[in-house]
TORRO-138463 format. One record per residue (C-alpha): x, y, z; residue number from 0; residue in three letters. Coordinates in steps of 0.25 Angstrom, whole numbers. Example, Ala and Ser with C-alpha at 12.3 -4.5 7.8 and 13.67 -1.06 7.14 Angstrom:
+-------+-------+-------+------+------+
|    c1 |    c2 |    c3 | resi | resn |
+-------+-------+-------+------+------+
|    49 |   -18 |    31 |    0 |  ala |
|    55 |    -4 |    29 |    1 |  ser |
+-------+-------+-------+------+------+
This chain:
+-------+-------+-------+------+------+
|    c1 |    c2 |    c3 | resi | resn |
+-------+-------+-------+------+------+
|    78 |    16 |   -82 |    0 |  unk |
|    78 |    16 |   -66 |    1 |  unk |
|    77 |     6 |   -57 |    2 |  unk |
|    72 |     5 |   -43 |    3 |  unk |
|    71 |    -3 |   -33 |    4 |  unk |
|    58 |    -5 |   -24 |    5 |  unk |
|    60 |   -11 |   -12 |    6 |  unk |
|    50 |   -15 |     1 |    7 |  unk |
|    51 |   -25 |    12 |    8 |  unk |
|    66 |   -28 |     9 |    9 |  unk |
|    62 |   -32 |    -4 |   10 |  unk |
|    64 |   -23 |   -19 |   11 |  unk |
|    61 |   -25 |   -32 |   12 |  unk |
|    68 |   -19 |   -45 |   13 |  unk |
|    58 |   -10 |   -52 |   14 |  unk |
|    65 |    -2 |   -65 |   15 |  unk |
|    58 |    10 |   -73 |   16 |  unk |
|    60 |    11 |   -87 |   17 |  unk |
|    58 |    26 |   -89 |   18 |  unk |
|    55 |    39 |   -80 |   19 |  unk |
|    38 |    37 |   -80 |   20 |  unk |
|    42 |    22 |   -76 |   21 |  unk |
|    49 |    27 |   -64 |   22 |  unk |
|    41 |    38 |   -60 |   23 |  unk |
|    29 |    27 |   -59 |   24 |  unk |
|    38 |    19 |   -51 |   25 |  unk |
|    43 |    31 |   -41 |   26 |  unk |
|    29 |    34 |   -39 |   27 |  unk |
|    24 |    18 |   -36 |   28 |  unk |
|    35 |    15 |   -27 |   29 |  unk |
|    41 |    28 |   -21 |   30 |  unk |
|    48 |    25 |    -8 |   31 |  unk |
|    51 |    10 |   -12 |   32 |  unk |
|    57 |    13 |   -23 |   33 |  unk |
|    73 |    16 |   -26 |   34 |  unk |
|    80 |    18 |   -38 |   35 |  unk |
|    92 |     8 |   -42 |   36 |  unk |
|   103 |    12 |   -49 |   37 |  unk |
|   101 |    -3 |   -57 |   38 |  unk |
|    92 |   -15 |   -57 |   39 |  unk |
|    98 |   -28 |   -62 |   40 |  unk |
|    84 |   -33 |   -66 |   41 |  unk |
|    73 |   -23 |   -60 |   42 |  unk |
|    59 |   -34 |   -58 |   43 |  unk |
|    49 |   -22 |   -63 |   44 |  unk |
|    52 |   -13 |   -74 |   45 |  unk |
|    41 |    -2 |   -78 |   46 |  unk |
|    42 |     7 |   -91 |   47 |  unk |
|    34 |    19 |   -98 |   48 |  unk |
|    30 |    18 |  -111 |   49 |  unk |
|    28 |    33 |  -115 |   50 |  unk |
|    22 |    32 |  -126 |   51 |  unk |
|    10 |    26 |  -122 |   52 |  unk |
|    11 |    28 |  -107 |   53 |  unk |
|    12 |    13 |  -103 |   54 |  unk |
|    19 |     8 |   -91 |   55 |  unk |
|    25 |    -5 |   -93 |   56 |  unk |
|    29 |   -15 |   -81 |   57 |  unk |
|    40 |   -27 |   -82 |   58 |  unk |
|    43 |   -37 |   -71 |   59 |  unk |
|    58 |   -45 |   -74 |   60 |  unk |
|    54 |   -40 |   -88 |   61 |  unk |
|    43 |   -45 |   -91 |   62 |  unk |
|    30 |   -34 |   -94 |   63 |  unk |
|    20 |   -34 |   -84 |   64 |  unk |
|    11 |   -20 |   -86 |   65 |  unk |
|     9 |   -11 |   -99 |   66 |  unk |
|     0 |     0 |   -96 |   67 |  unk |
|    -4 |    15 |   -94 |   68 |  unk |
|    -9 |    13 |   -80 |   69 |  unk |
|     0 |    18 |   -70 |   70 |  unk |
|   -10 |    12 |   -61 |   71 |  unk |
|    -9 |    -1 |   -66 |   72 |  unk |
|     6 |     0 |   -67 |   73 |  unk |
|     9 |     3 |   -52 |   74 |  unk |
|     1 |    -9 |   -49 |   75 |  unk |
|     7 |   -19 |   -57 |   76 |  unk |
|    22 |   -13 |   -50 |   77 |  unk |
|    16 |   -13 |   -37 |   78 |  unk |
|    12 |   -27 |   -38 |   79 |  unk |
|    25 |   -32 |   -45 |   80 |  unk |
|    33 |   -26 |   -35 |   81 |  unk |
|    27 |   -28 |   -23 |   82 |  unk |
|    27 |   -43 |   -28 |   83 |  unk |
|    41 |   -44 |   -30 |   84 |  unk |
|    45 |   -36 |   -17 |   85 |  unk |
|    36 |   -46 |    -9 |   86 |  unk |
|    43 |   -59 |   -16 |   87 |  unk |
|    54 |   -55 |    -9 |   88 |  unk |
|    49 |   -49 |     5 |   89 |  unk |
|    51 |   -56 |    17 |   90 |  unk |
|    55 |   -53 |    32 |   91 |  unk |
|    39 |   -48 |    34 |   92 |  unk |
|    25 |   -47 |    29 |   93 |  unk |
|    21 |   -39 |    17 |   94 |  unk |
|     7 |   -36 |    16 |   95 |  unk |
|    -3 |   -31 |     9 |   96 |  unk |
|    -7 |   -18 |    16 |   97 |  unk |
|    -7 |    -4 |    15 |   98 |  unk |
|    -6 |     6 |    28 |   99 |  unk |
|    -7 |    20 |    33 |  100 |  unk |
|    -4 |    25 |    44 |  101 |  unk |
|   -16 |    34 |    54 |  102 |  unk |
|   -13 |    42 |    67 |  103 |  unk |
|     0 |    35 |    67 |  104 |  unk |
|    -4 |    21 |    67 |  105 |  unk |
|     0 |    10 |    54 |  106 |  unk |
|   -11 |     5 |    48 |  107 |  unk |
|   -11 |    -7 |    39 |  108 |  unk |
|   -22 |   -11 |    29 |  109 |  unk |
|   -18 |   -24 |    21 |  110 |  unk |
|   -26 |   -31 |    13 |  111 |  unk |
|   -26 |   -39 |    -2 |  112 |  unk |
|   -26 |   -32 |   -15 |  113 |  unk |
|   -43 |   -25 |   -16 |  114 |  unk |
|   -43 |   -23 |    -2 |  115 |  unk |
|   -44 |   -11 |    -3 |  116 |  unk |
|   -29 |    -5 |     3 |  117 |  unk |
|   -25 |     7 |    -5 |  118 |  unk |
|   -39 |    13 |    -6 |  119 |  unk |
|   -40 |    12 |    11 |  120 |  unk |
|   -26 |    16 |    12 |  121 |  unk |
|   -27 |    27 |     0 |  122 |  unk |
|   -39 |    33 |    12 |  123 |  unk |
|   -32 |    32 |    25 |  124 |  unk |
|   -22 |    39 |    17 |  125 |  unk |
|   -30 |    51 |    12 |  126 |  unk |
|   -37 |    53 |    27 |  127 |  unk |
|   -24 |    55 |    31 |  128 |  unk |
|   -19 |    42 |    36 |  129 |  unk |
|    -2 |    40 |    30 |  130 |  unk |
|     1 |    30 |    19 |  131 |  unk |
|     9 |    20 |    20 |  132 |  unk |
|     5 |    10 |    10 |  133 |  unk |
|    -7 |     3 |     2 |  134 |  unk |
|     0 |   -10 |    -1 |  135 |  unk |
|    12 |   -16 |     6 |  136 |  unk |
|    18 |   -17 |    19 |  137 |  unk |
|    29 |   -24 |    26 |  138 |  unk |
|    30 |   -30 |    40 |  139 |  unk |
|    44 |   -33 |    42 |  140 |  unk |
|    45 |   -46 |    52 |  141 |  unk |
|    54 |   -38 |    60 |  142 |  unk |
|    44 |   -30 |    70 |  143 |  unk |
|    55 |   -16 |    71 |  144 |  unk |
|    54 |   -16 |    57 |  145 |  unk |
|    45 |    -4 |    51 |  146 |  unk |
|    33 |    -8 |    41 |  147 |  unk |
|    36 |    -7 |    26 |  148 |  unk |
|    26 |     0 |    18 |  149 |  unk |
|    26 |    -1 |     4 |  150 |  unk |
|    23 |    13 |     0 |  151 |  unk |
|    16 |    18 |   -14 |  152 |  unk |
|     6 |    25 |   -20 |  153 |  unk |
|   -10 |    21 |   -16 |  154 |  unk |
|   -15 |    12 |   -26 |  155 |  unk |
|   -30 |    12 |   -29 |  156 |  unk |
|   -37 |     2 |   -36 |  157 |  unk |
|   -48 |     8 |   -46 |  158 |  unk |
|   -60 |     4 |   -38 |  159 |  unk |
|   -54 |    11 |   -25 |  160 |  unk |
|   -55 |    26 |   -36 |  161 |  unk |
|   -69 |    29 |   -33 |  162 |  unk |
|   -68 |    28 |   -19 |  163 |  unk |
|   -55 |    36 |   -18 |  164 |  unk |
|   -60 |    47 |   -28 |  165 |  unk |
|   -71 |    51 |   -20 |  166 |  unk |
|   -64 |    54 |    -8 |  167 |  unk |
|   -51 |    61 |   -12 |  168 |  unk |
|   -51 |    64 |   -27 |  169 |  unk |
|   -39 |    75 |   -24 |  170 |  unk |
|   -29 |    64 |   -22 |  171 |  unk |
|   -28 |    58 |   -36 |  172 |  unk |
|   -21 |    69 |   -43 |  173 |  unk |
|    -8 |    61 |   -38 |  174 |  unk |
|   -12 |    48 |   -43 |  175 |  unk |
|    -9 |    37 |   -52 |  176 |  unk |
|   -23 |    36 |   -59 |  177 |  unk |
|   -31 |    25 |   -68 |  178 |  unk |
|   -43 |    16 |   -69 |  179 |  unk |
|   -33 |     6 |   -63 |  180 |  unk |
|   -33 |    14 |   -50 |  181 |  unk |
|   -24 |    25 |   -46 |  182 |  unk |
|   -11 |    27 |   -36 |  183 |  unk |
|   -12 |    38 |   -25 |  184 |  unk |
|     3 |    42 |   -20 |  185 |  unk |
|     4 |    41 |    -4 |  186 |  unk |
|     8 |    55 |    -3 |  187 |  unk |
|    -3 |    62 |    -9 |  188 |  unk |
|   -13 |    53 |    -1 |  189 |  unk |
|   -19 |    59 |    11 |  190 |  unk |
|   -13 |    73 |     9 |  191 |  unk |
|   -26 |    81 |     6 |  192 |  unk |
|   -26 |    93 |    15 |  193 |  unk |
|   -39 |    86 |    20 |  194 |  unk |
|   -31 |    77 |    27 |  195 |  unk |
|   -20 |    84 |    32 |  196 |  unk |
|   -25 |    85 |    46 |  197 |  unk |
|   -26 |    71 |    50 |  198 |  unk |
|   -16 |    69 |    59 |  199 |  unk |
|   -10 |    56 |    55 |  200 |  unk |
|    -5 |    66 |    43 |  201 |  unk |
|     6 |    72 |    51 |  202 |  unk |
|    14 |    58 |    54 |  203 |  unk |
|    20 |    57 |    39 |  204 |  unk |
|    32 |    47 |    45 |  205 |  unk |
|    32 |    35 |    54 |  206 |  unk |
|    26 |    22 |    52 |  207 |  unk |
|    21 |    13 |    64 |  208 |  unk |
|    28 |     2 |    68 |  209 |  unk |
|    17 |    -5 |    69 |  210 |  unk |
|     2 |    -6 |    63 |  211 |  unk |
|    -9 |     1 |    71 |  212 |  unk |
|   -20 |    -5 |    63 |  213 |  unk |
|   -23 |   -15 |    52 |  214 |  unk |
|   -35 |   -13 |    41 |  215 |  unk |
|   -40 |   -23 |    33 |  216 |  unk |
|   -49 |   -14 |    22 |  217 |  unk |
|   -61 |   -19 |    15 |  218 |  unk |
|   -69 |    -9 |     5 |  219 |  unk |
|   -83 |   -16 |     3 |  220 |  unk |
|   -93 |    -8 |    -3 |  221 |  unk |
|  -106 |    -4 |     6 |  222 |  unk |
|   -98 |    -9 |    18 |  223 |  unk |
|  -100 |     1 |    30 |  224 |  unk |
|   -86 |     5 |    37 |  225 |  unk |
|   -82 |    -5 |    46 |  226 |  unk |
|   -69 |    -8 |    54 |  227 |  unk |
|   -67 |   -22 |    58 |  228 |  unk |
|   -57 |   -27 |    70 |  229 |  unk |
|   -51 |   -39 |    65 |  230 |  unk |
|   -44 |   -52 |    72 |  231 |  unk |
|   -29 |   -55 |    73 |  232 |  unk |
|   -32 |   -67 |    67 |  233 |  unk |
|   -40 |   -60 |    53 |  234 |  unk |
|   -31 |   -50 |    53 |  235 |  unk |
|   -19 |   -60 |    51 |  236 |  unk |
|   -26 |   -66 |    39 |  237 |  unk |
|   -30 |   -55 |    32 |  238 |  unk |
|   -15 |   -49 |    34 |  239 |  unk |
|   -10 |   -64 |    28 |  240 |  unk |
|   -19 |   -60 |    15 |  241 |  unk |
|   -10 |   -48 |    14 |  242 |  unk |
|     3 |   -54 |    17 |  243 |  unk |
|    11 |   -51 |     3 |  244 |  unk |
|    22 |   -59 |     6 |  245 |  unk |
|    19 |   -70 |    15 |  246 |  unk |
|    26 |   -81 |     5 |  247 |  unk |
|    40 |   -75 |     9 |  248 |  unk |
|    37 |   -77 |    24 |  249 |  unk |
|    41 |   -90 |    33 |  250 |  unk |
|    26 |   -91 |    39 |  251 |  unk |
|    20 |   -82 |    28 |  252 |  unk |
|    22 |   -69 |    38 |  253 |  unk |
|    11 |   -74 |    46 |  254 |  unk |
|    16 |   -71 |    60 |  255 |  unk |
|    21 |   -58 |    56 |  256 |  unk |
|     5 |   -56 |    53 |  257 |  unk |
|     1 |   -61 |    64 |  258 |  unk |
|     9 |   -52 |    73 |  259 |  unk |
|     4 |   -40 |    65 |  260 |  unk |
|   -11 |   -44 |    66 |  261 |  unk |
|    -9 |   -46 |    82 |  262 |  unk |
|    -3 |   -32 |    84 |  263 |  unk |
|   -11 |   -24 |    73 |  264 |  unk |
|   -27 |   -22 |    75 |  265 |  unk |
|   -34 |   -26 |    61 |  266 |  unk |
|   -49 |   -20 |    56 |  267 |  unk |
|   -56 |   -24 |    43 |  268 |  unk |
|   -59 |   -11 |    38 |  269 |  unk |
|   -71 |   -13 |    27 |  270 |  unk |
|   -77 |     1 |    21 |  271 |  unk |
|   -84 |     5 |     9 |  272 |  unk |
|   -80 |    20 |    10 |  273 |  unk |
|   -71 |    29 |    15 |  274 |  unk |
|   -82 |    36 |    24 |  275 |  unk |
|   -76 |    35 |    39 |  276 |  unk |
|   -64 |    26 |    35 |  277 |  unk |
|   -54 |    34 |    40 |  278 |  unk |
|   -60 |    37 |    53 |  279 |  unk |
|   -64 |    23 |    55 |  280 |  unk |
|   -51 |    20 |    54 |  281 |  unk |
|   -45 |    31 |    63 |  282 |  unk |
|   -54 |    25 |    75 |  283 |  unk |
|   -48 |    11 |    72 |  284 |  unk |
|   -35 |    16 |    73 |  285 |  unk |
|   -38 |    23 |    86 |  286 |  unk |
|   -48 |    10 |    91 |  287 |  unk |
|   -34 |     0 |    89 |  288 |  unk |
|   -25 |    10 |    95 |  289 |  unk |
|   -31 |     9 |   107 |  290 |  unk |
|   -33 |    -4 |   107 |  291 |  unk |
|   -20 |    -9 |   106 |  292 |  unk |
+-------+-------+-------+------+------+
């Protein structure tokens, strides 16, 4: 057996692995938030491999939660637990719901609810050659010198968002996780055809912004023409408060911390139906708001 520990937003959460394949699922889920433990007293998750029949099983405090062959369907269920408990006990800042890349330099931020259509917008930036930060989680500490915490994994696709992916880079998937549950894409293999390798926001591999340049609030509707949006402090503040992950640990439930991020940060509803002209639509809004500031 070996035990780790995940930790994010000063919060962690015992995972322990049963078996090598267990593990190896694990490293490749949670690599970079992820540290091995020498012991666990009483790890919360525990995953296993049956070889036999190829079966992943899943226990919180013990108790079976997941049986199945989908790796897919696994890393969903340990995401979700996990991210659960590591927000029960975040406090100090706001969680949200949000992925991010980063684009000539600048932090974007693109929250929104479970369906909203993230990962597969994120998964896109990424492979035009925009960097990858996350598709899911991030963590504004309450403390303004503090840097942004990203929680960093694999992309993960939803089964509907596969026939839009696959006609536009079918060379990516060689690397994936893969079912008719959806399929995982790992960070480092997305965006690096030789295609793309002269964009120049490919050459800054290292820094984050302290601050976002740019908030986007994706919509996919089908038959919709491109269109980008400038929203109001004031919308933007609610829609952010739907993606507040862990507003119950918070004295006024973060709400000034979102304030003072909508105020500083310009927001645009982004609704598409393709990714024709996405990428470029975007480059302009980035340039339009840097100039604007």
């Amino acid at each position: 057996m070996i035990n780790y520990r995940i930790s994010f937003a000063g919060a962690d959460v015992a995972v322990q692995a049963q078996d090598q394949s267990s593990s190896e699922l694990l490293v490749l889920l949670f690599h970079g938030l992820l540290t091995p433990e020498s012991a666990v007293a009483a790890p919360r998750l525990s995953l296993a491999f049956a070889e036999g029949s190829d079966t992943f099983s899943v226990f919180e405090d013990a108790v079976s939660i997941f049986e199945g062959q989908s790796k897919v369907q696994c890393a969903a269920i340990l995401y979700d637990r996990v991210i659960f408990h590591l927000l029960d006990e975040t406090g100090g800042g706001a969680a949200l719901h949000c992925g991010s890349v980063i684009g000539e330099d600048r932090l974007i931020l693109i929250p929104g609810q479970s369906g909203a259509g993230k990962s597969t917008l994120v998964w896109w930036l990424t492979n035009c050659g925009y960097r990858y930060l996350t598709d899911e989680l991030i963590f504004i500490d309450e403390q303004a010198a503090k840097p942004i915490e990203f929680f960093t994994r694999p992309v993960c696709l939803k089964s509907g968002a596969l026939p839009l992916i696959e006609a536009c880079a079918t060379n990516v998937w060689q690397d994936m996780l893969r079912d008719r549950h959806g399929a995982l894409l790992t960070p480092q293999l997305a965006g690096e055809t030789d295609d793309n390798m002269d964009r120049k926001t490919k050459a800054d591999r290292g820094s984050v912004p302290p601050h976002p340049a740019l908030v986007l609030l994706p919509q996919y509707q089908a038959g919709s023409p491109l269109e980008i949006e400038r929203i109001s402090t004031a919308r933007l503040v609610g829609l952010l408060m739907q993606c507040h992950a862990n507003a119950r640990n918070l004295e006024d439930h973060g709400f000034r911390q979102i304030v003072g991020l909508a105020r500083t940060t310009p927001a645009y509803l982004l609704r598409y139906d393709s990714f024709a002209g996405l990428a470029e639509a975007i480059d302009r809004t980035l340039t339009i708001s840097s100039r604007n500031k």
